[in-house]
N, C-alpha and C positions, 0 to 999 in steps of 0.2 A: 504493500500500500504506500502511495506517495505523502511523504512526510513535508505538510503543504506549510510548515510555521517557516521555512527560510527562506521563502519565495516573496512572502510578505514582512513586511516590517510592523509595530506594534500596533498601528491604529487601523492596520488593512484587517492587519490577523482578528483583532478583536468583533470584525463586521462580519464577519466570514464565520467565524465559531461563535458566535450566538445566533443561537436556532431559535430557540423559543422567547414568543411576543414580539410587541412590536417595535423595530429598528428603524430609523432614520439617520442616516446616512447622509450628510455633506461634507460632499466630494467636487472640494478645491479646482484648479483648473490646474489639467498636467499631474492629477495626485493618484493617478494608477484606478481607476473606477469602473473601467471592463473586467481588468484584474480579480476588481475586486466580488463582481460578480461572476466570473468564469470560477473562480477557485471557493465561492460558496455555493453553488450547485453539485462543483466535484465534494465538496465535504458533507455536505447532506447526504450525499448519495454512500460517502463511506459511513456514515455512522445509521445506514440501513433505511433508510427513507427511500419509498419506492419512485421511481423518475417521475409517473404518471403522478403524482401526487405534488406535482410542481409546476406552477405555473410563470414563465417569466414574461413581462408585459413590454415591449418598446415602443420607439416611437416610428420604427423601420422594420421592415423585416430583416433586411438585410443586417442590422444591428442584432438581431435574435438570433439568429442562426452564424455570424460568428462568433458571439459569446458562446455557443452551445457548443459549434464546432473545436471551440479553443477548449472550451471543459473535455469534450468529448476525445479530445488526444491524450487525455490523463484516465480517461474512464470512457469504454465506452456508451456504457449505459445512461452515459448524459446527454446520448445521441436522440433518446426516450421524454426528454421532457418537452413540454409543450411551449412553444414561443410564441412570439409573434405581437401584431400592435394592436388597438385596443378595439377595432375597427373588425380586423380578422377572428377573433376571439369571440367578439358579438357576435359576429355571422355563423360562427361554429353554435354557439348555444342558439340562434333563434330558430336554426333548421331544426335543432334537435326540439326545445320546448314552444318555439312561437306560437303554434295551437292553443296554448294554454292563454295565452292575453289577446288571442283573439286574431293572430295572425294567419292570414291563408299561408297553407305549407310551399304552397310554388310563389310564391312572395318572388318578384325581381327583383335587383339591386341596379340602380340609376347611379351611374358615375356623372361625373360633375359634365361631362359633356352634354347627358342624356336631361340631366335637373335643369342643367339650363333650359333645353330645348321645351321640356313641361310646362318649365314657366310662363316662356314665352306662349307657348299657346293655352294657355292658361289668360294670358294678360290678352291675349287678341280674340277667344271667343268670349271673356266676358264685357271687353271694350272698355276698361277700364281707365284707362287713361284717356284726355278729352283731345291732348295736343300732343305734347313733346312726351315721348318714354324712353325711359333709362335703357342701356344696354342688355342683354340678358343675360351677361354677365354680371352686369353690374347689380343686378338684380336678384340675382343666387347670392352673389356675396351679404348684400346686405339682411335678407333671409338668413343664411348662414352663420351669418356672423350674429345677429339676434339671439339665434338657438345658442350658440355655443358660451355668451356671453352671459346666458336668460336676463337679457336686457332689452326695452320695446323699440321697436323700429324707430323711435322718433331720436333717441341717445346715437341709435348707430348711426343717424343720420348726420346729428346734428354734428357729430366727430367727424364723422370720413366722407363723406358727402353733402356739405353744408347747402352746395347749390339744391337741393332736391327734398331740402326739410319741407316744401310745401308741396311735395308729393307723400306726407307720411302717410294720410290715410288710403289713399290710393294703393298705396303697394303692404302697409297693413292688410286690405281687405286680399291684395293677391294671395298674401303668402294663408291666408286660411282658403282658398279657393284652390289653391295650390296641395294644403294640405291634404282637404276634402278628396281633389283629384286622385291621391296615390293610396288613397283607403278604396277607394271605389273599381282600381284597377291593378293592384297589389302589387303596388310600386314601394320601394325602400329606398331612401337616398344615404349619403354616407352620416349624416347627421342623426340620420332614423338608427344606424342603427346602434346608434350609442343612447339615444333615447329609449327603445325598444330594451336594450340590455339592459339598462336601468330598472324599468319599468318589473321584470322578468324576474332580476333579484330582488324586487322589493316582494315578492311572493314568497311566504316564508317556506311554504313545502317545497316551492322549487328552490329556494337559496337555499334548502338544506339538502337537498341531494348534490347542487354545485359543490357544496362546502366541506362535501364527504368524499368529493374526487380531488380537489384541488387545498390541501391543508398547509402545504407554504407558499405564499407569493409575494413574488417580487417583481417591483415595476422600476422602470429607468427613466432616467430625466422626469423625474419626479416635477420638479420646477416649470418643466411644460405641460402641466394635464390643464384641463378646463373644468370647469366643475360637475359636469358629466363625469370623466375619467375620476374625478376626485368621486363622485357617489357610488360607482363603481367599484373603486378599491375598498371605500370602505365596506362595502353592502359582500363582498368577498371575504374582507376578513372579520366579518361581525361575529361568525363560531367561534374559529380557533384563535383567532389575533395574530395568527404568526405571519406577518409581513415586515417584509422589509423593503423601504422605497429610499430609493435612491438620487441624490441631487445636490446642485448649487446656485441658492437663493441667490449669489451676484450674477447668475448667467442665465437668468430666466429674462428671456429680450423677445417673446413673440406672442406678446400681450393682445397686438393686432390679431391674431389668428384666433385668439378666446381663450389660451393660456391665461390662467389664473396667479399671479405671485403668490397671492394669501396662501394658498395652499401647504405651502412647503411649511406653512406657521404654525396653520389648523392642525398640523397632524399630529402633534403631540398633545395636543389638547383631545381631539379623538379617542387618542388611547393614553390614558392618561403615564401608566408604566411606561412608556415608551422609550427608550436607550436610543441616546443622542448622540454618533459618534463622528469625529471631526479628522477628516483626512486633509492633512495642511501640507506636508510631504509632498515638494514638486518635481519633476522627474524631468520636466520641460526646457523649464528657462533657468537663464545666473542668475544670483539673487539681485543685481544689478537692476533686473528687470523687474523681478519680485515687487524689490520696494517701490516700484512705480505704483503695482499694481495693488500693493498694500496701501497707499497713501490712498489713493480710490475706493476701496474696499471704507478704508478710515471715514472718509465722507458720506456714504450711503446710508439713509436717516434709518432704514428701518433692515436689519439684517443678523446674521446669525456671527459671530464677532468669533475673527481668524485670523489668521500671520500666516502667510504662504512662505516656508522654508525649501532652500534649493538640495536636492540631494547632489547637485553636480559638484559641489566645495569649490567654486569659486565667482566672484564677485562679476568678472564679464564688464564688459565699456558698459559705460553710463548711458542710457537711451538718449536721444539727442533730440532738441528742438531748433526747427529753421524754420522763417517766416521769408517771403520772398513779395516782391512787388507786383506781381500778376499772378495768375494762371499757366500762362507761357512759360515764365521763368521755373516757377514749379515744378512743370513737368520736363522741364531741359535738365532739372539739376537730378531729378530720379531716374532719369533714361542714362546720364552719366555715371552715375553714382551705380547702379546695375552694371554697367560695361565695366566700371573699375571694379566692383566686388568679383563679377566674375573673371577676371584675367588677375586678380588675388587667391581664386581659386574655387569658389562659393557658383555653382552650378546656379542656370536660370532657372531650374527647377525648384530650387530649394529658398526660392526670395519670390514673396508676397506681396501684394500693393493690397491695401485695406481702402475702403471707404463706406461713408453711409451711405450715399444714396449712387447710384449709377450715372448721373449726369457730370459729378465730381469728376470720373475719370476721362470724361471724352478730351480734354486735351492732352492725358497722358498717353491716351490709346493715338492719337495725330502723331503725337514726339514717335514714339516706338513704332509707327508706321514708316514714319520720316527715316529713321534708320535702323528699317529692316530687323529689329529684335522681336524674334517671335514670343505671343501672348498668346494668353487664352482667357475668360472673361465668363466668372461664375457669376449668379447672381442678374442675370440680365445679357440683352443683344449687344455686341458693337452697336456704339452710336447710329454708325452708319446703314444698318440694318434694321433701325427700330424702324416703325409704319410713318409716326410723323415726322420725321429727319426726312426720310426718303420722300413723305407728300412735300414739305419746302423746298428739297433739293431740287426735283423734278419742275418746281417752276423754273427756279436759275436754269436746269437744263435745255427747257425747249426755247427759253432769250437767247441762252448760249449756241444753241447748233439746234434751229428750229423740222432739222428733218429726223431729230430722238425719235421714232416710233415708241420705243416704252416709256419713256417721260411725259409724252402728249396722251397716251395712254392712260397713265395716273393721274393727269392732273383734270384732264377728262372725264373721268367716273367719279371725282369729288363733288363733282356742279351736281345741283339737284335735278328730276330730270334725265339725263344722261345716263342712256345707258351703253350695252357695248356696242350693237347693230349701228346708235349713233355714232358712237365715238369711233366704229372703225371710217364710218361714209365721212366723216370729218379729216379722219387722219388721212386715208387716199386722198385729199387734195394738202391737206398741210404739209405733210413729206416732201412736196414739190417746191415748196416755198423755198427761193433763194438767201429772202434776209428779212429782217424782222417788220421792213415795210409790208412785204406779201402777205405774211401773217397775219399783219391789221385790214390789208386788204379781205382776204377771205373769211377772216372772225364776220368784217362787216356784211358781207353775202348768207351770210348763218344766223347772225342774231336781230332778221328782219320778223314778223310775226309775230304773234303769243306764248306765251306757252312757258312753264319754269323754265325749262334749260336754255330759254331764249334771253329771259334774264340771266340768269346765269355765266353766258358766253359774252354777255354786254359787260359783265362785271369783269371779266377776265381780258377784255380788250383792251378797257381801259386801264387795267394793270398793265397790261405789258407795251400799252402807249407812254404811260406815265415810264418805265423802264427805259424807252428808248427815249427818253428826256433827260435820262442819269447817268452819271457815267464814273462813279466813285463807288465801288463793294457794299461800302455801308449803306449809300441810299437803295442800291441794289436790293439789298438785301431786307433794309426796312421796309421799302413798298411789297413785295411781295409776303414780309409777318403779318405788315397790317393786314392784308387781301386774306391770307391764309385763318387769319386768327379764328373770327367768325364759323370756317370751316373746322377750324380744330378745336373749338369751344362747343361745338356738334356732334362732331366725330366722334370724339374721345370722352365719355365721362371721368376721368381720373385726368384732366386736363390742368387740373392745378398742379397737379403732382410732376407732369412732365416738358410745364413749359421751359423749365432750368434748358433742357436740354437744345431750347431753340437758343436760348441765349448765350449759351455756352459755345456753340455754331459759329453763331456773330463773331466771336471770338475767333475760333479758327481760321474763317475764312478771310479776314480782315488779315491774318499774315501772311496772304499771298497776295502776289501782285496782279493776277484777274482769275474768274472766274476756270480759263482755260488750263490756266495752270493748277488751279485748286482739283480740279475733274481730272487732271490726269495722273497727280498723285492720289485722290482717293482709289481709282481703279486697278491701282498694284493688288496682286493677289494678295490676298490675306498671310502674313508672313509665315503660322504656323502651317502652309499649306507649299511653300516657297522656300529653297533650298537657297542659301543666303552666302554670298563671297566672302565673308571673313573666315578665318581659319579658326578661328579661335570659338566660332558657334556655329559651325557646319552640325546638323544631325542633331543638334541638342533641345531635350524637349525645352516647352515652352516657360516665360514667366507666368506667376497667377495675376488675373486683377480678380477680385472678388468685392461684393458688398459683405461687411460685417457677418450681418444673418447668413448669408451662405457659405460664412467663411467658418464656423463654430463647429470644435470636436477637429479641423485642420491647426496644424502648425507648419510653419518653415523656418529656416535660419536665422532668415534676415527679413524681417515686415515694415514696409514702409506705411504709414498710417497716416492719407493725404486728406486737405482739405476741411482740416481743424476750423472750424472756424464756426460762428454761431448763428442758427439759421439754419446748418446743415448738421452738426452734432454740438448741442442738441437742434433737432429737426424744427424748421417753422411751424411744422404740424403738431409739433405740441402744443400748441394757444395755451406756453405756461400751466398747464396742467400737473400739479404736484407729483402725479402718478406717473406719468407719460415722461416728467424732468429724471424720474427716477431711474426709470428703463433708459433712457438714453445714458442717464451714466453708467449703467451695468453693460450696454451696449458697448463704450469707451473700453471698460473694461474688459471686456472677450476680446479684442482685438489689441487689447497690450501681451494678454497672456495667450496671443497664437508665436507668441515670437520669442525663438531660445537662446539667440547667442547676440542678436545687434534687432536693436529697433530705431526708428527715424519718426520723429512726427512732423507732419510741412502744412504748411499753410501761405495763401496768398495775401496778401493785404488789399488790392484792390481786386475789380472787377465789375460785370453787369449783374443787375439786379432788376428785372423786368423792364429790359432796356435804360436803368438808370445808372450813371457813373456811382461808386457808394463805396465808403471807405471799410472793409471789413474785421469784427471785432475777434480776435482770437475767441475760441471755447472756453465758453466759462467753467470746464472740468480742467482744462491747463489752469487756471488763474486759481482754485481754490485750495483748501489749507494742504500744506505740506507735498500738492504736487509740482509745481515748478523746481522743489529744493531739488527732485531725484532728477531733474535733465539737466544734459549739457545743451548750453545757450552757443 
């Protein structure tokens, strides 16, 4: 038998070998917490507890079945226990008892593509809306997000889609017509069925036949459940108590998603015996880093109180802080600063670019295009691939070279109106066009008569009249926002969210000298796809850029953490929300402790700000107690 006490260290071993009651488990960043979970299924299983009799809960499958896999090369018997996330685990109990609460046995399951699509015809045969309706997507989400939060449509409104607070009742009334709909044709969406499992263990003769199959459970990332997930743990371990839930109250950042902080709070009040055990032990980063990440940890008004200790024994360079006068400069000084770490010896693979929101990096992603260092970009598209980049670009393109067939195309099917049998009987004569007089010549032949898209094509004339009145990038560029805006204030319901990225645009293309040249470095192949002349990164995989959220449970070497500044961490979207100020500095903080040997924080000082010149103020999580003392200035 594998003698599991030298694998771990005191405070792993202690989570690991207590079995009985209930455990809570915060587990630091970098403090070994698969570990800790792979080597207490192997210990259960040696001190005779049958595999079937364990349940471990994540938030991936893929997370499940390597802890199990990793137990399972110590034993194979741990190959036996049940995994998986909270989602899959419901669907196994509702086939087996749904009957009992009412549910038909051939029940379908609605993925988010299928709930959108109910919705929507849900919202069009009851005609529910009189004029303007939200997207269908956007329309799941806020449904979704309701459920998960059990908070009224008018909250989730009033947060994340402020333009549409006066559609609450309106989509109120959907999401019960909605509901009505998938009881009537036994439909289950992914929300149902954590609802449904709820529902199922609150039945005590079925929660005691679950409780007599499943008498240890353990759930991960404790700190992400909703409180769905939270009344399902408990209602699991209401027999035996023996759970153990595992998490870090400073690394709970997907609040958006209907994650619960309080959770991690409530649990020991749940079970009132409950063993509180604190893995502070870092495996990750130098302590260098540590004390960044402790001075943060120091500030967070409401949390479980730790000191992250490095098991590496030594201190490591000081993380560093740079502020620079642009955007440009910014991303000139981290494309360099990459090229010298790697010919120091630090692989593109193993260095990280963090930020919060994905607009932050579109001019680091220009530099790194600029010289050919390949990336790759978790978290969201290239700039240049998102939908509305490429609808603004496509106007500059058909000014630029008006016989673009795919540019006249897009910019085409945006007019209302317009559709494709139009837009191609359009494009057969505008392809012919010589130069941007032809253009106006033939818009004029087109937008004679009635009809939307008659307007529509009047409006677009006189854009690209007013164009050939200009002849400076910026006004280029400004008359076709203005033109565009109206369309993307339509287009896009999450249009607040993504206008950064037009203005971020402004920026790039304003360092080129026309438009001509701006279009023919964007259309270099995509560098991770492009075998590149330097000798020195021939073959070598790529750098990351990632947003914060999709960068959690990763690490690298070297993290550069760009775009400091306030507005964007913490986010405008927190309208000062105590709660929301909270999450973004726990947010701050997963993204100090992704990084082991060197961290970089940058920020610009200036920049656009919905088209306005505005001097930008550092993050008010740099400026507060005792975190400037840990960087180098």
């Amino acid at each position: 038998m594998l003698s599991i006490k030298e694998y771990l260290n005191p405070a792993q071993f202690e989570a690991v070998t207590t079995i009985d009651g209930a455990v809570l488990v915060i587990a630091g960043a970098g403090s070994g917490k698969t570990r800790v979970i792979e080597y207490r299924v192997l210990h259960l299983i040696q001190q005779g507890v049958d595999p079937r009799h364990i349940l471990l809960l994540t938030f991936t499958r893929k997370a499940a079945r390597e802890m199990l896999e990793r137990a399972s090369r110590h034993d194979p018997r741990c190959g036996r226990v049940e995994g998986g996330t909270f989602h899959s685990f419901g669907l196994n109990l509702l086939r087996r008892f749904g009957a009992r609460i009412g549910l038909d046995h051939r029940f379908t399951v609605l993925d988010e593509a299928d709930s959108e699509e109910a919705i929507q015809r849900c919202a069009t045969k009851a005609a529910i809306f009189s004029s303007r309706i939200p997207k269908k997507s956007t329309l799941r989400n806020i449904i979704s997000m309701a459920v998960n939060r059990s908070q009224p449509i008018e909250a989730i409104l009033r947060k994340e889609y402020p333009h549409f607070l006066d559609l609450a009742n309106s989509i109120r009334q959907l999401s019960e017509i909605y509901h009505t709909f998938k009881q009537e044709n036994g439909y289950v969406d992914y929300d149902d069925l954590l609802i449904h499992t709820r529902a199922l263990l609150e039945n005590e003769r079925i929660r005691e036949v679950i409780s007599d199959r499943y008498r240890f459970i353990m759930v991960d990332e404790y700190q992400d459940t909703n409180l769905l997930q939270r009344d399902i743990t408990y209602l699991l371990a209401d027999r035996h108590q023996n759970v153990m839930v595992v998490g870090d109250d400073a690394q709970s950042i997907y609040g958006f998603r209907g994650a619960s902080f309080a959770n991690i709070f409530d649990f020991p009040q749940r079970f009132p015996d409950c063993r509180v055990i604190k893995l502070e032990e870092n495996y990750r980063s130098t302590q260098s880093i540590l004390n960044l990440a402790n001075a943060v940890l120091e500030n967070m008004a409401h949390k479980y109180a730790k000191c992250l200790r490095s098991a590496k024994g030594k201190a490591g360079p000081r993380p560093e802080l740079l502020e620079f006068s642009s955007h440009k400069e910014e991303a000139e000084w981290v494309a360099d600063k990459i090229i010298e770490l790697k010919r120091e010896g630090i692989d593109l693979k193993d260095q990280g670019v963090l930020f919060r929101a994905s607009f932050v990096s579109i001019p680091l992603q220009a530099e790194l295009n600029k010289r050919q260092i390949p990336f790759q970009v978790f978290g969201g598209l290239r700039f240049s691939e998102t939908a509305h980049v490429k609808d603004l670009l496509s106007h500059l393109k058909v000014y630029s070279n008006p016989s673009d067939e795919l540019a006249w195309m897009r910019v085409l099917l945006l007019i209302e109106g317009v559709g494709t049998a139009t837009a191609d009987s359009l494009i057969g004569e505008l392809k012919f066009c010589a130069d941007l007089g032809e253009v106006i010549q033939c818009l004029d032949r087109w937008c004679t008569g009635s009809g939307r898209y008659h307007l529509g094509l009047s409006r677009l004339r006189a854009l690209l009249v007013r164009m050939g009145e200009l002849e400076d990038l910026d006004g280029l560029f400004g008359a076709v926002l203005k033109y565009y805006m109206s369309i993307f204030r339509d287009r896009y319901d999450d249009w607040h969210r993504r206008q950064y990225d037009l203005e971020l645009l402004r920026e790039i293309i304003l360092n080129y000298s026309s438009l001509e040249e701006f279009f023919a470095e964007l259309a270099i192949d995509p560098p991770e796809r492009k075998m590149i002349t330097d000798d020195d990164f021939v073959t070598e995989p790529p750098v990351t850029l990632s947003t914060i959220h999709s960068a959690k449970g990763l690490e690298w070497e070297v993290v550069f953490l760009i775009g400091l500044i306030d507005g964007v961490l913490p986010s405008i979207f927190t309208h000062e929300d105590r709660n929301d100020i909270e999450e973004e500095r726990r947010l701050f903080y997963v993204a100090i402790t992704r990084a082991k040997e060197h961290l970089f924080l940058t920020l610009s000082n200036e920049g656009y700000h919905l088209g306005r010149s505005h001097c930008n103020s550092p993050s008010r999580f740099i400026e507060e107690s005792g975190v400037r003392h840990q960087l180098k200035h």
